[in-house]
C-alpha positions in Angstrom: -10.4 -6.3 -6.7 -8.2 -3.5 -4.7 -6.3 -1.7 -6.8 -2.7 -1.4 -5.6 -0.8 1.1 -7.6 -1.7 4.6 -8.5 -1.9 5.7 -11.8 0.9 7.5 -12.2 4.3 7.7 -14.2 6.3 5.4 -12.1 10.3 6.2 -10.6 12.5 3.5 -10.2 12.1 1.0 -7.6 15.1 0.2 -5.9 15.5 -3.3 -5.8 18.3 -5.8 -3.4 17.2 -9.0 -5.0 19.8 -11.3 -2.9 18.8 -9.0 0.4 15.4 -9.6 -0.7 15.4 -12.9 -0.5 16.9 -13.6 2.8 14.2 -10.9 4.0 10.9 -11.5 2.7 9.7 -8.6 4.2 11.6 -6.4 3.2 10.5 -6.6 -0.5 6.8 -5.2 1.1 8.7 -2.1 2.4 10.2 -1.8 -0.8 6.8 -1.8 -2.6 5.2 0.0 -0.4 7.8 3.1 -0.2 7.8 3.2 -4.2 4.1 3.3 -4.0 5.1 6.3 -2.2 7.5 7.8 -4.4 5.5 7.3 -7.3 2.4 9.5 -6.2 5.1 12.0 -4.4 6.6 12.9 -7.6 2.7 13.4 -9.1 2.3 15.3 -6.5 5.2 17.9 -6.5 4.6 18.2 -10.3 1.3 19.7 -10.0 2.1 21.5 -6.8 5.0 23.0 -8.3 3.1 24.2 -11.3 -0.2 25.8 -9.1 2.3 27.3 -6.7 5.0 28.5 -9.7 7.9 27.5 -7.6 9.7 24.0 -6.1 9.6 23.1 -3.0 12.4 25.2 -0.2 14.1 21.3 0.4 17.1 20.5 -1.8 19.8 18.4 -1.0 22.0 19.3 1.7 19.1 20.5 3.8 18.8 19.2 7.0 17.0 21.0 9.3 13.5 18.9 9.6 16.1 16.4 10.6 17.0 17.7 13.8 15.0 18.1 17.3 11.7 17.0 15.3 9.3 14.2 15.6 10.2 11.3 13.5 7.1 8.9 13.6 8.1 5.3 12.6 6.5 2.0 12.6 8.0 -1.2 13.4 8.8 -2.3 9.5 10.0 1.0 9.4 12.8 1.0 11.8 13.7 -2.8 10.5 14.6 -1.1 7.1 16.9 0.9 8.6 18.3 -1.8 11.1 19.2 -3.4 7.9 20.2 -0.8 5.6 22.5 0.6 8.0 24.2 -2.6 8.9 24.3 -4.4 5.8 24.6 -1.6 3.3 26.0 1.2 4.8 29.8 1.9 4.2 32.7 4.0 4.0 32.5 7.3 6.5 28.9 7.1 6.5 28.8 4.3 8.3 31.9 5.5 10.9 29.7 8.9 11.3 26.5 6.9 12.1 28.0 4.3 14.3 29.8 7.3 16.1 25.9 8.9 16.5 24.5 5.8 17.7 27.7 5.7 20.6 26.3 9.1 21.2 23.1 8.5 21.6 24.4 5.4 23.8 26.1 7.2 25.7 23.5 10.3 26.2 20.9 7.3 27.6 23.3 5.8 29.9 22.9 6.5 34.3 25.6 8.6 34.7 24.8 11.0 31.8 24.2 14.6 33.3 20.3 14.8 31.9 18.5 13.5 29.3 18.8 13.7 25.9 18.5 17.6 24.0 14.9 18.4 22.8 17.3 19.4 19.9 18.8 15.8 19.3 19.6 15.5 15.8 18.5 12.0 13.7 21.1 9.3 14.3 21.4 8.6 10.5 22.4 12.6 9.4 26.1 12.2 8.2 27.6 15.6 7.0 24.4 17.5 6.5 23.0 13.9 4.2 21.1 11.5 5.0 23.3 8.2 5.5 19.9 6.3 4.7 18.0 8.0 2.1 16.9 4.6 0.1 14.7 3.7 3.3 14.2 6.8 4.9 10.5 6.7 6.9 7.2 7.5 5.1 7.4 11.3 7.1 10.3 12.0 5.1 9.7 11.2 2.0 6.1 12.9 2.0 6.8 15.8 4.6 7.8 18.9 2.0 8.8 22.8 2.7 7.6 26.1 -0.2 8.7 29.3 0.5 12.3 29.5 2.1 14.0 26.6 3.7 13.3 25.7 7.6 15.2 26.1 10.1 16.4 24.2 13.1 14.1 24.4 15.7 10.9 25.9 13.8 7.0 25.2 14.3 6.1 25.3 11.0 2.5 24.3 11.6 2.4 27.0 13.7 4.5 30.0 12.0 3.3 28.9 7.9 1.6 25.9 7.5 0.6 27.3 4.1 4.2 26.4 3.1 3.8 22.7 4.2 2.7 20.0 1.7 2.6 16.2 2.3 2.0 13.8 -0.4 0.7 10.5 -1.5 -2.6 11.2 0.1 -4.1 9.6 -3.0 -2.0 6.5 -2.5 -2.5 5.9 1.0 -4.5 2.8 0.1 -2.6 1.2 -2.3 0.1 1.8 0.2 -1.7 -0.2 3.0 -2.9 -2.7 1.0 0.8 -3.7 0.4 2.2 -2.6 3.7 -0.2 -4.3 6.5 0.3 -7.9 5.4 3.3 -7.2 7.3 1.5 -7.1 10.4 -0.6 -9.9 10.2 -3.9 -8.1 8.8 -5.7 -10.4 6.4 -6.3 -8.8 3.1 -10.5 -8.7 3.9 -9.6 -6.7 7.1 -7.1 -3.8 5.1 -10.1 -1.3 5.1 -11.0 -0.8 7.6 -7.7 -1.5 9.5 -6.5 1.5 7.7 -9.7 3.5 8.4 -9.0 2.9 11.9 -5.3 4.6 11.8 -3.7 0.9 11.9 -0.5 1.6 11.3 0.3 5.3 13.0 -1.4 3.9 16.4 1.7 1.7 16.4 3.8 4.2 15.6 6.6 5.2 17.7 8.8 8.6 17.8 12.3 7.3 16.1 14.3 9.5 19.0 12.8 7.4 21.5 14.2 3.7 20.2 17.2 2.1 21.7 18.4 2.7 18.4 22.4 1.8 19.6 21.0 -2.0 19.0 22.1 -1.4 15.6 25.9 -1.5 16.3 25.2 -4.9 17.2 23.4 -6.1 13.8 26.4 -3.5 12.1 29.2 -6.1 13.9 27.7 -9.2 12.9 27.1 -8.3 9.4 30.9 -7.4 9.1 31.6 -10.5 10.9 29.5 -12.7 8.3 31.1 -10.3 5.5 34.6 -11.8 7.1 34.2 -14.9 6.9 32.6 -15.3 3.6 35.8 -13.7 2.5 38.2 -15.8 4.2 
C-alpha cells in the first residue's frame, strides 16, 4: 500500500469546507500543498540547525517574486483562479486586479514591446503575497541562507550553496495525491512521476493570459450580489 503522508509533525491544513465542496478538486490541491508544508517545515528545522542560522526569506521579502521563472501546472493556476476571485478582498484584491489590467494592457497590439524580463508576479500586493494560502509548489519549497536576494540575481549561478528546496522526501506522497487530478490511475503514479509527469506540463506563470481572472473575480461578486439581495 503507498504511503501518502510523511512522517512528520504535521502544520495545519487549511481547509474551505463549503469551497471544497463545490470544487472537488480543489481539496487534492489542498492535500497535496500540506503534504508539502509538512516535510518543508522538517526540513528547515534540520537545515537550520546544520547550517546555525534561518533561512535569508522573512516576510516582506519579495525579490524571488519578480522577473523570475514561476513554473506552474494546470491545478496550480486553478487554485489561484479561485483564491483570487472568491477569497480575495479588500485592497488586495483592488492591487491585484489593477496588476492583471497591467498585464492586460502590457499584452495588448498597440503596447510599445513586450512585456519586461523584470515583470513582477501579478499576485505581489505591497511587497506580500495577496495569495499565500495557494501559492505554487516553487514557492513554498524554493528557500534563500546567507543574505536576502535581490531583484534580478542568478542565484544558481552567483551561490547556489545558499539555495535549499524542500520536500524532496515527500515528492511521492505528494504525487500520489496530486495526479488523480490528471487522470493518472493510481497503478500508473510511479512511474508517471518517474517520468517528470507533472513539470512536463508545466508552464512559466508570466506566460498565462492571467487577466482571465478579472472575469471569474466579476462573477463571483455578481453571485456574492445576489445571494445578498
Amino acid at each position: 500500500m503507498r504511503k501518502r503522508f510523511c512522517d512528520f509533525q504535521p502544520v495545519a491544513r487549511r481547509s474551505y469546507p463549503q469551497h471544497e465542496a463545490r470544487h472537488p478538486w480543489l481539496t487534492r490541491l489542498l492535500n497535496t500543498y500540506h503534504i508539502s508544508d509538512t516535510a518543508t517545515r522538517a526540513d528547515l528545522a534540520r537545515e537550520n540547525a546544520r547550517r546555525g542560522a534561518a533561512p535569508a526569506c522573512a516576510s516582506g521579502c519579495s525579490a524571488c517574486c519578480v522577473g523570475q521563472v514561476i513554473p506552474v501546472s494546470a491545478f496550480e493556476v486553478l487554485g489561484l483562479f479561485w483564491f483570487v476571485a472568491e477569497m480575495l478582498a479588500g485592497d488586495a484584491r483592488c492591487i491585484v486586479r489593477a496588476n492583471l489590467r497591467a498585464r492586460l494592457r502590457s499584452c495588448l497590439p498597440e503596447a510599445d514591446g513586450a512585456q519586461s524580463g523584470l515583470a513582477a508576479c501579478p499576485f505581489l500586493a505591497q511587497g506580500m503575497c495577496a495569495v499565500y494560502p495557494v501559492r505554487p509548489f516553487i514557492c513554498r519549497q524554493h528557500h534563500v541562507y546567507g543574505r536576502a536576494c535581490t531583484v534580478g540575481e542568478n542565484l544558481r549561478q552567483n551561490r547556489p550553496g545558499d539555495i535549499f528546496n524542500t520536500a524532496h522526501d515527500c515528492a511521492r506522497a505528494m504525487a500520489a495525491e496530486y495526479l488523480p487530478l490528471f487522470g493518472v490511475a493510481e497503478e500508473d503514479i510511479d512511474w508517471r512521476f518517474e517520468s517528470g509527469y507533472v513539470a512536463e506540463r508545466s508552464r512559466d506563470l508570466h506566460s498565462l493570459p492571467l487577466w482571465n481572472i478579472i472575469t471569474h473575480m466579476d462573477a463571483a461578486a455578481l453571485r456574492r450580489m445576489n445571494r445578498n439581495a
